[in-house]
N, C-alpha and C positions, 0 to 999 in steps of 0.2 A: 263144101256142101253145107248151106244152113237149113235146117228142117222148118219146115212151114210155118210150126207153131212148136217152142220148145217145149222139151218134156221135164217133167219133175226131175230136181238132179236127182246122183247115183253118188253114194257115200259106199266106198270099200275103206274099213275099219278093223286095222289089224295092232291088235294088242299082243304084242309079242311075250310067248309064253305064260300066257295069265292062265291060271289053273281052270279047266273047266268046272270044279264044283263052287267057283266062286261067280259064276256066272249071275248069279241072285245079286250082288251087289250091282249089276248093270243094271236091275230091270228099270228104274227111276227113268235113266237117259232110256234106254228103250221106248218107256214109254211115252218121252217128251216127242222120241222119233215119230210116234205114229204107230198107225197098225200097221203100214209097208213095211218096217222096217222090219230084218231079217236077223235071227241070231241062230246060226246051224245046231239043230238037235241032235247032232251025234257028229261034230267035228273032228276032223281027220286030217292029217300032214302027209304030205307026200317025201317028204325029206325026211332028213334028221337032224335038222337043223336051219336058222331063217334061211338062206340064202334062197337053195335050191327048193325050199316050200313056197319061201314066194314068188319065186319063176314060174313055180306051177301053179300057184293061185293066178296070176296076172293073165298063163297064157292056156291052162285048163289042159297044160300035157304031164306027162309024166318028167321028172329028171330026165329018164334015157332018150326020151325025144328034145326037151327042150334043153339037154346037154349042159345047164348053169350047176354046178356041185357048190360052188360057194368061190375058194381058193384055198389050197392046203398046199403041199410038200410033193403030188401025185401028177405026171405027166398030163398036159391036158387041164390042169386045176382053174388055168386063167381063162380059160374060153367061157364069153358072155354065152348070152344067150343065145341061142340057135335064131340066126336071122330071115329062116326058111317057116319058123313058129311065128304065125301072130300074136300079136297081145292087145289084152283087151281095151288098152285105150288104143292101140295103132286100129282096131275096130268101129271102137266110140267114134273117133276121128273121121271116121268115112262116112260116121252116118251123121254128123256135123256136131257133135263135142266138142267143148273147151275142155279138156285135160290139164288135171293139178294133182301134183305127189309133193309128198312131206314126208319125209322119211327119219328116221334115228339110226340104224345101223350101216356103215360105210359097207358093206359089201350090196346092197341092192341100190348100187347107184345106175345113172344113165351109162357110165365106160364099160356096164355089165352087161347093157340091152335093158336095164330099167326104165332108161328114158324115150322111147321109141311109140310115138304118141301121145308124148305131154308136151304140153304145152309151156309149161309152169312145172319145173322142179327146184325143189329144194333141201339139204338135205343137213337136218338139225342133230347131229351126231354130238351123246354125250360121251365124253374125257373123262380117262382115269377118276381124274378129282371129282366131276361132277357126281360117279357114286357115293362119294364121300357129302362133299357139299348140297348134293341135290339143286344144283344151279341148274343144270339141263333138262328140265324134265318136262314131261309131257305137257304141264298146262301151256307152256311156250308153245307149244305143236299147236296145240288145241286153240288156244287167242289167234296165232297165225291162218290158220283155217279157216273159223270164224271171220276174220279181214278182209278174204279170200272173196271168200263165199257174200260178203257186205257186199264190198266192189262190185263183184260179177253179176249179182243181181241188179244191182244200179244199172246197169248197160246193159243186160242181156239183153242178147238177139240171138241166142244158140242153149243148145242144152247145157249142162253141166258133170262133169264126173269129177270127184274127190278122191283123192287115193293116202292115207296116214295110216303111218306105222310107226305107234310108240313102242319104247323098248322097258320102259320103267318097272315092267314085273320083274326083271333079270336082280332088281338091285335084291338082297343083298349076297347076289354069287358070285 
């Protein structure tokens, strides 16, 4: 399906574990975003940790519906995501989206159900050392995005959905 006349893209922008009272350091890029742009006034996780939080971000159900825990040591730990749960690009997609995810952490990949409506994954996970070194780190997400987002607009004929998840608040734990 390509929609008539594409729509403004759709930036989901998840900063893994950044403090909410530091949210004021964002307002700059917010405000470069525009006044669409959205930063939840009273954010909430539905997990206890990334995995199965953003199972639930992507597909707007609970854990217990959309069955992703992440992976641990617990019968059941390796079951992706429930493939009877839509996700929001498998959605974007039908209404004629190009889907793109950039990810840091290895457990929200495609073999989880992350990938199911993207078109464009990729998944920029940083290594032991990278804590250390700071080789890995979000600006590499963020210039890749940005490339993304160049290209796509060069040729669009279709909407756009962005999906990043940097992990770089975690350092130094």
């Amino acid at each position: 399906i390509v929609p008539a006349k594409p729509q403004p893209p759709i930036f989901l922008i998840s900063i893994d574990t950044l403090r909410y009272d530091h949210q004021d350091e964002l307002r700059p890029l917010m405000n470069e975003l525009g006044h669409h742009a959205i930063f939840p006034s009273e954010p909430r996780t539905q997990g206890n940790w990334t995995p199965p939080s953003h199972a639930s971000m992507l597909t707007g159900a609970h854990p217990g519906q959309h069955g992703y825990v992440g992976y641990g040591k617990g019968p059941g730990d390796k079951r992706p995501i429930n493939s009877d749960v839509a996700t929001m690009p498998e959605i974007l997609a039908e209404s004629g989206y190009k889907n793109s995810a950039l990810v840091s952490h290895s457990r929200i990949l495609p073999e989880f159900g992350f990938g199911r409506g993207f078109n464009r994954f990729r998944h920029d996970g940083m290594t032991n050392s990278d804590w250390v070194t700071r080789k890995g780190d979000a600006k590499a997400s963020v210039n890749q995005l940005i490339d993304w987002l160049n290209r796509d607009l060069a040729t669009r004929d279709h909407s756009l959905f962005y999906f990043l998840h940097v992990f770089d608040p975690h350092y130094p734990y």
